[in-house]
N, C-alpha and C positions, 0 to 999 in steps of 0.2 A: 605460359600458363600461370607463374607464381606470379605475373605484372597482374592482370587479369583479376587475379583473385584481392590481389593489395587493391589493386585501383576500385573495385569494389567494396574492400572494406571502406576505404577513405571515403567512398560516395556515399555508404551508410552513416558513419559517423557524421558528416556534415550535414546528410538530411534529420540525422537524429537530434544534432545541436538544433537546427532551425526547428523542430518539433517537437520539445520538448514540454510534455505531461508530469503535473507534478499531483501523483493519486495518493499521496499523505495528507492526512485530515491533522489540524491541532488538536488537543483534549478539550479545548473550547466549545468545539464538532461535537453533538454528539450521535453516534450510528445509527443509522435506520434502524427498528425493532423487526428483529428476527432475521438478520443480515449477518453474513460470516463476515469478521474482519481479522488483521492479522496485525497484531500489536508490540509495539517495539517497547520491551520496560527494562529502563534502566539503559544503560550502556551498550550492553554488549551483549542481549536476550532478547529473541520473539518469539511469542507463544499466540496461536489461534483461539477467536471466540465465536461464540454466537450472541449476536445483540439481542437480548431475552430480560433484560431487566426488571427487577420487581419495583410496583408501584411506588416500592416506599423508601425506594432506596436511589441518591443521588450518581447520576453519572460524573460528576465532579470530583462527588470526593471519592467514590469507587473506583476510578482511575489516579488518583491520585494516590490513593491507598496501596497500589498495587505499583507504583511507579510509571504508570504508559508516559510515556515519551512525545509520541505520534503514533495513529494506527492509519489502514489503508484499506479500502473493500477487497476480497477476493476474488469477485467479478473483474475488478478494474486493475488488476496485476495479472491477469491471463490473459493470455491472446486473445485477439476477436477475430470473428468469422471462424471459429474451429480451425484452425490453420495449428499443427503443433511445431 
């Protein structure tokens, strides 16, 4: 039963090498308006947003201000098809 279970992991892993999704956007990106995203600032911190931006204020320097890193949609780091 433990072969089974390994030989399963290993089969995941190597379909996951061969399919791999890279749902990090650079700060050069900027989010869809009115989109949750999940933002890596700094090192070793993430914290959630909602893309809501005011007219008069730049997504460049407001992430940079703030240190994002990379961010990634909320949509696109959950499972699809409802499956949990």
């Amino acid at each position: 039963n433990d072969i089974k279970c390994y030989d399963a992991f290993l089969h995941g892993v190597e379909w996951a090498d061969e399919h791999t999704v890279n749902v990090w956007h650079d700060t050069s990106e900027e989010p869809r308006f009115n989109q949750w995203f999940l933002a890596q600032i700094g090192d070793d911190a993430f914290d959630t947003f909602i893309m809501a931006m005011d007219k008069n204020k730049d997504w460049r320097e407001w992430s940079k201000g703030i240190n994002i890193k990379r961010w990634a949609y909320i949509s696109d780091l959950l499972p699809k098809g409802g499956e949990k």
